[in-house]
N, C-alpha and C positions, 0 to 999 in steps of 0.2 A: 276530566283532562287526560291525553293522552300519555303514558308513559311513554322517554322519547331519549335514546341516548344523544348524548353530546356532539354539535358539529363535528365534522374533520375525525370522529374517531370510530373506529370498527367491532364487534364481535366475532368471534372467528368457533363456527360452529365444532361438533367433537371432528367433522371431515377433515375440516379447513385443520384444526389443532393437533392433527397425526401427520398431516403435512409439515406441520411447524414445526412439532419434536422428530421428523426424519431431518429436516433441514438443519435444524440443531444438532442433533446427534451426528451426521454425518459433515456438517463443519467442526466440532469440538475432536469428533477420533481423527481427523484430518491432521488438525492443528497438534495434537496433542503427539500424534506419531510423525511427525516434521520438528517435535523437540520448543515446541511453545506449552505454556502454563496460564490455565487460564483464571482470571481474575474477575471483579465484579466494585463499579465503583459507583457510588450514592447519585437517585433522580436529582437530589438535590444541589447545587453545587454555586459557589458566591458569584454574584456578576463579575466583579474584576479578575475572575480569575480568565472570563470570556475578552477581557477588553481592553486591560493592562499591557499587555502583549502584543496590541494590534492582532489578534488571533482570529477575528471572525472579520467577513467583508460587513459594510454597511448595512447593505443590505439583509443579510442575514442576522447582525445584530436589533435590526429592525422590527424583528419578528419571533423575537423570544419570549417567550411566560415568565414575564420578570414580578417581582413582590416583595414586600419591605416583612423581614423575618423579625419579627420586634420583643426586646428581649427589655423590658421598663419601660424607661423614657429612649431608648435610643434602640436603633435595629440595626441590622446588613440587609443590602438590598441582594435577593436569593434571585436565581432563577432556575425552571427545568431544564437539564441540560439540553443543548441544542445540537449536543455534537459529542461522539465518543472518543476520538481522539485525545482532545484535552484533557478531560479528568483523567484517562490514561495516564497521560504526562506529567500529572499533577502527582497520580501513586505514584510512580518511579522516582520523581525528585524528593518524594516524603520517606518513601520506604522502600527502595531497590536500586537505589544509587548506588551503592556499596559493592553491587553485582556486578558492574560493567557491563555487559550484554546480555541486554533481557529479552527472552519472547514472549509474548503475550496474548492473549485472544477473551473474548469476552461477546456474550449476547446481549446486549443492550437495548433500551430504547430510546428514542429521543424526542423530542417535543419542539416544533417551528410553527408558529401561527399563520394560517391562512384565512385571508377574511374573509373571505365567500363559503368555507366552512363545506366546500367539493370538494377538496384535496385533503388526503391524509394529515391530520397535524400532529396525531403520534405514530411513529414509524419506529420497526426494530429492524436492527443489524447484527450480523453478525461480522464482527470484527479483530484484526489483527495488526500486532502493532511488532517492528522489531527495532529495539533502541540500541542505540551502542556501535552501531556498524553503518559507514558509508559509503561502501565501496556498490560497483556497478553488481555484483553479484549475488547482494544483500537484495538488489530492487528483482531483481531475475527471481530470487527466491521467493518474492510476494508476489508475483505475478504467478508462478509456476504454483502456487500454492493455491490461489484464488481459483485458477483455471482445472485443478484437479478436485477440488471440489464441484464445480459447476459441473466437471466431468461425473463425478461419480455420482450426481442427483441426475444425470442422465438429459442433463440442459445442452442440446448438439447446435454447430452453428453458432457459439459465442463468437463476436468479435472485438479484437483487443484492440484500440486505439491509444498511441503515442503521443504524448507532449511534453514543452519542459520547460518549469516558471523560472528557470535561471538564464535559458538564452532569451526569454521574452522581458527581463530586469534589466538583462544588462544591453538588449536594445534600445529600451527605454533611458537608459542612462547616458547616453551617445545625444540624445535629441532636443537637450539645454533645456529640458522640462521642472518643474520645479516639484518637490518630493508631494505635494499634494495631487498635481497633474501624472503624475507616474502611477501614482496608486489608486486613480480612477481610471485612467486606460486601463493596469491592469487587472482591476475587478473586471472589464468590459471583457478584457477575451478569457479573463476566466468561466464568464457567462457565454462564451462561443461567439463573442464580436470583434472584430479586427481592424473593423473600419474607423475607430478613432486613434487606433495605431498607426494606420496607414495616412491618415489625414494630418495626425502631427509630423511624420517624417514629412510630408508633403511642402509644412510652413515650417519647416524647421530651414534656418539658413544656412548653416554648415551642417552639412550632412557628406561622414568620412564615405569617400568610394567603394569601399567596402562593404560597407554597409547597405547603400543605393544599389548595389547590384544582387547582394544577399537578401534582401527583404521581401521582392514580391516571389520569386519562386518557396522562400519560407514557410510564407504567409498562404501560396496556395499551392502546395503538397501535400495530395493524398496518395500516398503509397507505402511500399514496402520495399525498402531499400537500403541498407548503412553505407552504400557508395556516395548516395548523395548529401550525405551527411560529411564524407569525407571531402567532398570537393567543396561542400560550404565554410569545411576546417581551412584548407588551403587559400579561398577566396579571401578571409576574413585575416589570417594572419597577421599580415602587416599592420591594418588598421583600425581591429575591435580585437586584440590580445584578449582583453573581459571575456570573450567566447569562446576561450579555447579550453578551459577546465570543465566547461559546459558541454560542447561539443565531443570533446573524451566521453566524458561519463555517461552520453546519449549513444555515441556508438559503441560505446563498451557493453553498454545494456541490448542495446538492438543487438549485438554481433553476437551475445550470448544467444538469445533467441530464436536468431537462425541457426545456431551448434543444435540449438535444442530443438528447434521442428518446430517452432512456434510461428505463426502467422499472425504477424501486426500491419495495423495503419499506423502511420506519424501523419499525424493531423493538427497543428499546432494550435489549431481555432478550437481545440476537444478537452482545452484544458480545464473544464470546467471543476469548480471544488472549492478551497478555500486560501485566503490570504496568505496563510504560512507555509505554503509548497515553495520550496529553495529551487527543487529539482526537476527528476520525473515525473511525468503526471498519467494514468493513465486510465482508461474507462471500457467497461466492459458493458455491449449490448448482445441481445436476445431480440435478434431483429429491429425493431425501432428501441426497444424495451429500454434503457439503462438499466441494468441490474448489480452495478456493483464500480467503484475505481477507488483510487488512491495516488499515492506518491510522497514523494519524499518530503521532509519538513526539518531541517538540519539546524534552523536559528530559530525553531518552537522553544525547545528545552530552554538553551541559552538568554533565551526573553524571559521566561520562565522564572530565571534565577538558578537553571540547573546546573551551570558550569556546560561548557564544550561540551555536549552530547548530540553527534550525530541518529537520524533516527529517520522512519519509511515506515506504512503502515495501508492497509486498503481496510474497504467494510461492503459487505454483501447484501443487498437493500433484501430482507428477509420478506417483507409483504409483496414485494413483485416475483419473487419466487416462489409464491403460493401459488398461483395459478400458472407454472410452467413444470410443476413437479407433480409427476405417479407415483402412485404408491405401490409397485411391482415388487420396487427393490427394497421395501418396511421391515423386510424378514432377516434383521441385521441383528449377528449375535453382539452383546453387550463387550467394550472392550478389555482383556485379556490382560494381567502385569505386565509389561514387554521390558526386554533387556535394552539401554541404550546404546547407538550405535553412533559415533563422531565420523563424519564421511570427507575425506581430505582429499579434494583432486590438486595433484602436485603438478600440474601445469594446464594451461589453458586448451592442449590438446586432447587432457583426460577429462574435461568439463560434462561432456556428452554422458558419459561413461559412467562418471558421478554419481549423475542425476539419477541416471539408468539404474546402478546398482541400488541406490539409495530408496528407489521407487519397491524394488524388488525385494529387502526388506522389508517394507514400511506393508507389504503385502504378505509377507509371512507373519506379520504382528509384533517385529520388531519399533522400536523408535528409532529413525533414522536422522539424525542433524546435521547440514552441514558443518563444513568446521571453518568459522569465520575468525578463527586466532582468540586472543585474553585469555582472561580468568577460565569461560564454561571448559575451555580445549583443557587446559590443565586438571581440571576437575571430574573429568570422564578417563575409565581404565579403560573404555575401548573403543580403539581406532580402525578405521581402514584409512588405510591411504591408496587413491586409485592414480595408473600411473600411466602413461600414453603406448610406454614400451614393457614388453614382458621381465620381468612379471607383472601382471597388470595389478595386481593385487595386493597387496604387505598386510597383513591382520596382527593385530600385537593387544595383550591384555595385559595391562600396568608392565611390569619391568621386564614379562617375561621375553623368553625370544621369540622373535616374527616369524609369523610362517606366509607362505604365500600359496596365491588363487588364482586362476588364467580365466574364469568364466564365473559368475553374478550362482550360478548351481555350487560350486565346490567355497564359494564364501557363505552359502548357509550351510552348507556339511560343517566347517571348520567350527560356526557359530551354535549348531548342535550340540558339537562335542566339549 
């Protein structure tokens, strides 16, 4: 008899495994000098922790390595995890709740059954999670995160596509659907189908004007643009109020983006991923490839049992990025202590500027963090704060006095000395 490994799963020769630890190494010093800690949490993990919550679509619950863990006469029915987000959320509510804002990152694998046994059924990620923080800046930082990685494995031509599971709830909530029918349309467009959203507005008998006039150009918008985001705010005012916390927080996100030079699609049929996205949603391709999304998930925790914890999170599908990575750039020295560095832009005009400066650290080997307010900002003696108008600069270490920097050059002199 043949020796034969298992359907659905891979060997990854010493080539293929110098690819895997550059891809790893070069997400972890990523993660690690963006001011995230990285963690590690058990294959094995209890079903209800996947189910209690409504946390996985049907679909996806469908198709997990589920098993009864039997301890006497009575057992927990266990499963391989399916998904890293979760057990993430599950550490922070056991053991890092006390932190208020946490970042996080972790190589994982995960386990989803396919029964034709063609498709990968174990797959690893590289993943990042940031709890605590809901603001549009917070989801800029995962995105900006995610994309400087791809950048620095030298993966050219990503592109970033836009959605967002709270203005497609709170459309669904306008359509006199009943909470079982809400959450089968939206498993469908989280699968990239819109057409049973479009159908029930169709039999819906009150349908606010608002709404009829917002929906099909929504539903087929592919571009890049926060204007038209703004006139979908204006349209909808009067009579889907529900859309306008959504609508904020989506151009809040996109408008950072364009500050930042970032090229996205809003494609709201791209929202593909899982049940507990509140928010943003977004995905990243390598030509047809998906290689990587995420988005926000603000009532995971909450379902949880965590207490009010806003949170956003992406993961980098690591076996698709095996065959779009050289090994040119292998010859990567080991990372260095770095000094922390808390990056404060004090108004939305220094946001660019931020990032800029913050990048420029993070390349001299310092750790650079945004400063997203709480406990971490209190708990670091060193700040910059970047400012729109000169001095562009304020550097202060714990109580001493400030000095100031006009140029991203004279804030590493300062951090020199």
């Amino acid at each position: 008899m043949k020796v034969q490994r298992c359907k659905g799963t891979r060997d990854l020769s010493p080539e293929e495994m110098a690819r895997f630890r550059l891809i790893e190494s070069v997400f972890r010093d990523s993660c690690l000098k963006w001011g995230y800690q990285e963690v590690r949490t058990p294959t094995i993990e209890y079903l209800h922790l996947f189910t209690s919550a409504g946390t996985l679509t049907p679909g996806m619950l469908g198709r997990v390595y589920s098993f009864l863990d039997w301890d006497g006469w009575s057992g927990e029915r266990v499963v391989l995890r399916p998904d890293g987000t979760i057990p993430a959320a599950r550490l922070y509510i056991e053991c890092l709740a006390d932190r208020g804002l946490a970042r996080l990152c972790y190589v994982n694998n995960i386990f989803i059954f396919e029964e034709t046994g063609k498709k990968s059924r174990e797959r690893w990620q590289c993943g990042a999670e940031l709890i605590g923080a809901g603001s549009s800046l917070a989801d800029t930082e995962l995105i900006a995160l995610s994309l400087e990685v791809l950048k620095k494995l030298g993966i050219d031509g990503v592109e970033l596509r836009l959605s967002h599971a709270g203005l497609v709830k709170s459309l669904l909530g306008k359509l006199g659907l009943s909470c079982e029918e809400q959450a089968a349309i939206f498993d469908q467009v989280l699968e990239g189908n819109t057409r049973g959203l479009a159908a029930a507005m169709a039999a819906s008998k009150s349908v606010a004007p608002g709404l009829e006039a917002a929906l099909p150009p929504l539903l087929n918008m592919k571009g890049q643009t926060a204007g038209f985001l703004k006139n979908l705010k204006s349209l909808t005012a009067q009579d889907l109020p529900e859309m306008q916390a959504h609508l904020d927080n989506f151009i809040g996100t996109v408008s950072a983006l364009e500050a930042l030079g970032y090229k996205y699609q809003i494609d709201i049929a791209s929202g593909a991923g899982f049940e507990y996205y509140t928010g943003l949603i977004f995905q990243l391709f390598a030509g047809k490839e998906k290689i990587g999304g995420g988005g926000r998930y603000d009532d995971l925790i909450p379902a949880m049992g965590g207490g009010d914890v806003p949170a956003s999170g992406f993961a980098l599908y690591l076996d698709r990025l095996l065959g779009l990575v050289e090994m040119e750039s292998s010859g990567r020295s080991p990372q260095q202590e770095a000094i922390a560095v808390m990056v404060n832009p004090d108004d939305k005009e220094a946001l660019k500027k931020a990032f800029a400066v913050a990048e420029k650290l993070r390349g001299a080997g310092y750790v650079a963090a945004l400063d997203l307010g709480g406990q971490e900002s209190k708990a670091h003696g060193r700040a910059l704060t970047v400012r729109s108008a000169p001095p562009c600069f304020v550097w202060r270490v714990g109580n001493k006095s400030s000095q100031y920097a006009e140029s991203a050059a004279e804030v590493l002199r300062l951090l020199e000395a």
